[in-house]
C-alpha positions, 0 to 999 in steps of 0.5 A, a space after each residue: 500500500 505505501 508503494 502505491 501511495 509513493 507513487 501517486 505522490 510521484 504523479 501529483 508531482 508531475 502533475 504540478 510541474 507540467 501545471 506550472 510550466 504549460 507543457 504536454 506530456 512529451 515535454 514532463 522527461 525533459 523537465 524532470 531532468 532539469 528538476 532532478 538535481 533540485 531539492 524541493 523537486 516533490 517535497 510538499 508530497 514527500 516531507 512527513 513531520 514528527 508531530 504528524 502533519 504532512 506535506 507543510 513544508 517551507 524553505 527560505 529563499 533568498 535574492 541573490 541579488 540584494 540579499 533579502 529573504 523569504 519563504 516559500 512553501 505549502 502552509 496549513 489553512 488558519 
């Protein structure tokens, strides 16, 4: 059960990078392979937290410009 689950998180991710990109099918091995190295590639649906939630996961970014930060992530409703 865990593996099928695995990998339906797999296809959301996918889902989600060719949703933010615009690209079809053909173009998902391509951009998988760009993404791979990256890694926040699947995050939201791999990062599981010992209090029990899942899939709350931020990370700071910062401008490599001027140097200001922020966070990006997936946050629980308030």
């Amino acid at each position: 059960m865990a593996s099928l689950e695995s990998q339906i998180r797999d296809l959301d991710t996918r889902v989600e990078v060719l949703e933010a990109t615009g690209a079809d099918m053909e173009d998902l091995e391509a951009i998988e392979s760009r993404l791979n190295g990256t890694p926040a590639l699947g995050l939201k649906h791999k990062f599981a937290c010992d209090c029990g939630a899942s899939g709350f996961v931020a990370l700071r970014i910062r401008c490599t410009k001027c140097g200001r930060e922020t966070w990006w992530g997936w946050y629980p409703e308030r």
